[in-house]
N, C-alpha and C positions, 0 to 999 in steps of 0.2 A: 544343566538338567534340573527340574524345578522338585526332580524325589529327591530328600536329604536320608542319610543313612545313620543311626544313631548309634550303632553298635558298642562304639567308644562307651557310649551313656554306662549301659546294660553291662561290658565288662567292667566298668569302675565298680555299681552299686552290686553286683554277683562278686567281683572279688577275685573274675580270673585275668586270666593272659590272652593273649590271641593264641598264641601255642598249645594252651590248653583248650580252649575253646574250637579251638580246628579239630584236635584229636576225639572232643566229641563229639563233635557233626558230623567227622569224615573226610572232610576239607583240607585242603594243605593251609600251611598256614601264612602262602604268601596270596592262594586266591582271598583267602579271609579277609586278607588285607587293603586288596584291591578293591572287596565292597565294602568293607570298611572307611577307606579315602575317600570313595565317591567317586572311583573309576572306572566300575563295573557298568555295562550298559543293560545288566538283565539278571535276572536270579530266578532259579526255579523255586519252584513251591517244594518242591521235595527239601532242598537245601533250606527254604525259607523255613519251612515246619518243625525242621532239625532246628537249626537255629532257636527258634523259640520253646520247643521241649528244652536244650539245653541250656537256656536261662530262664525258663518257669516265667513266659511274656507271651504277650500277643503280639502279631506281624506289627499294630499299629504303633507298638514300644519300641520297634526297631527302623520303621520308615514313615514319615511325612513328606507330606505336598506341599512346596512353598511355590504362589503364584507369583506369575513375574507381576510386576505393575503396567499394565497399557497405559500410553499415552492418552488415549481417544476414552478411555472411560467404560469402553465396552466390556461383556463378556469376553473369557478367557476362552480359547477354541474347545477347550476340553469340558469348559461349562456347556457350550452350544451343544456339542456333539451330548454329554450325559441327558440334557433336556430334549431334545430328538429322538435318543432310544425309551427315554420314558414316555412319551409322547407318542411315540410310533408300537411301545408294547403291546402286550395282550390284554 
């Protein structure tokens, strides 16, 4: 999947645990884990939010977009698709 999840990053430079860091989100702290790995195939915004009130971050300090490479050179399906709904807006 081409989201990376950084969370790793954010407990090193905050200083916590995943176990602590679940207990303030809410989270257990084997799901914490699971998006942490880069197992998870979805995260809610509720959780995403907690998350970053509890490390004083924005969503974009906990997830990036790494494109894959095409062979062929072209745009990425998720470039097309973003250019089409701007294109097609109001």
């Amino acid at each position: 999947m081409p989201i990376t999840v950084d969370i790793d990053v954010m407990l090193a430079k905050r200083k916590l645990s995943v176990g602590e860091l679940a207990d303030r989100v809410g989270i257990t702290p084997a799901n914490l884990a699971v998006l942490k790995n880069g197992r998870a195939k979805a995260v809610r915004f509720t959780t995403l939010a907690a998350l970053c009130e509890a490390l004083d971050c924005q969503p974009g300090d906990l997830l990036r977009f790494e494109a894959k490479d095409t062979a062929g050179g072209g745009p990425q399906p998720s470039a097309t698709v973003a250019k089409a709904e701007v294109e097609d807006g109001p």
